[in-house]
C-alpha positions in Angstrom: 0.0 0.0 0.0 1.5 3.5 -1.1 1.8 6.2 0.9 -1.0 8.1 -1.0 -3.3 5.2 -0.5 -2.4 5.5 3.3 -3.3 9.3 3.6 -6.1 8.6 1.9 -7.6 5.8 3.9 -7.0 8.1 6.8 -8.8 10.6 5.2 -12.0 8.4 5.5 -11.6 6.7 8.3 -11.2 10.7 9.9 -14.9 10.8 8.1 -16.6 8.0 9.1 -15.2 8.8 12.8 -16.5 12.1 13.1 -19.9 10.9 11.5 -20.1 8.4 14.4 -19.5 10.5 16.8 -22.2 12.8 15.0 -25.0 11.2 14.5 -25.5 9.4 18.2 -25.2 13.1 19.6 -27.4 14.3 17.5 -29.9 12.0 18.6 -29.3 11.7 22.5 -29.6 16.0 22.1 -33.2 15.5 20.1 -34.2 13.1 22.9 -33.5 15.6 26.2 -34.7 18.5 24.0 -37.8 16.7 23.7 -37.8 16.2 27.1 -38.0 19.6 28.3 -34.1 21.2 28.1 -34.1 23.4 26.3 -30.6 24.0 26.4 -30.4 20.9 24.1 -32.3 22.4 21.4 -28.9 24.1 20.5 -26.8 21.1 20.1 -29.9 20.0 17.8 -28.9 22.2 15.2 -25.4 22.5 15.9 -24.5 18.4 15.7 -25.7 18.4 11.9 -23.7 21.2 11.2 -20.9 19.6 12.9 -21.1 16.6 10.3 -21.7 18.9 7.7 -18.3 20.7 8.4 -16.6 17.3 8.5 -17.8 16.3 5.3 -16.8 19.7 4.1 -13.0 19.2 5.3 -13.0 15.2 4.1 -13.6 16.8 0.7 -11.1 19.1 0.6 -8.6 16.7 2.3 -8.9 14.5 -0.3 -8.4 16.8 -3.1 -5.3 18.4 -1.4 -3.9 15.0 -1.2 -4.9 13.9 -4.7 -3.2 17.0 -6.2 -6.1 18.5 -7.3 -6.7 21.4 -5.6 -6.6 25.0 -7.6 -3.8 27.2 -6.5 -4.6 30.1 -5.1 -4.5 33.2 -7.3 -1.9 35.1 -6.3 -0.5 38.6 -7.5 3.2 38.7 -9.1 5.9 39.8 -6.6 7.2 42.3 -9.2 3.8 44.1 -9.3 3.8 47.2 -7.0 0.5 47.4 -4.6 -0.6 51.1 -4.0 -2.4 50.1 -0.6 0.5 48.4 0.6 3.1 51.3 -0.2 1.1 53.8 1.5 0.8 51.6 4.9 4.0 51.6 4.9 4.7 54.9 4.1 2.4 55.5 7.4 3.9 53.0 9.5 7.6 54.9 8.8 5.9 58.7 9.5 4.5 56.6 12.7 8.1 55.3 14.0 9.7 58.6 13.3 7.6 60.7 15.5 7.2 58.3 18.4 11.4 57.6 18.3 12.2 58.6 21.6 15.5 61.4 21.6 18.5 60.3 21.7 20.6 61.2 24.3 24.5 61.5 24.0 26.7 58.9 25.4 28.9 61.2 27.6 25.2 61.8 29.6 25.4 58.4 31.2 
C-alpha cells in the first residue's frame, strides 16, 4: 500500500469517525430537547452542522492530497500594490515621530 493510499484511507476513516461521533449526539440531544431542556435544542442544530463541516473538510482533504486542488491566485511579486506602499509609508511617518530622543553617550 503507497503512501498516497495511506493518507487517503485516513482521510475516510477521519470521516466516518467524526460521522459516528455525529449522529449518536445528534440523537441523545433531540431526545432531552424533547424532554424539556431546552438548552439541548442548541446542540440540535449544531450536531448536523458539525457533520456537515466534516464532510466539508474530508472533501477538501482529499483533493489536497490527490493534487487537485486549484492554487490560489496570487499577485506577481514584481507588481507594486498602492495600498500596501502607502501603509508603509504611514507606518515609517508613525516610528519617526514616536522615536524617543537620543541622548548622547557622555550623559550616562
Amino acid at each position: 500500500m503507497s503512501e498516497l493510499q495511506k493518507n487517503i484511507f485516513r482521510i475516510h476513516l477521519g470521516l466516518v469517525l467524526a460521522e459516528l461521533i455525529c449522529l449518536p449526539a445528534f440523537v441523545i440531544e433531540i431526545m432531552r430537547a424533547l424532554g424539556g431542556n431546552e438548552l439541548s435544542w442548541a446542540y440540535v442544530f449544531e450536531w448536523p452542522l458539525f457533520a456537515v463541516y466534516a464532510v466539508y473538510m474530508w472533501s477538501k482533504m482529499l483533493r489536497q492530497e490527490r493534487g487537485q486542488e486549484k492554487p490560489k491566485r496570487r499577485r506577481p511579486p514584481d507588481e507594486e500594490d498602492p495600498r500596501l506602499a502607502e501603509w508603509n509609508a504611514y507606518l515609517a511617518s508613525v516610528h519617526q515621530i514616536n522615536q524617543p530622543a537620543t541622548r548622547d553617550k557622555r550623559d550616562v
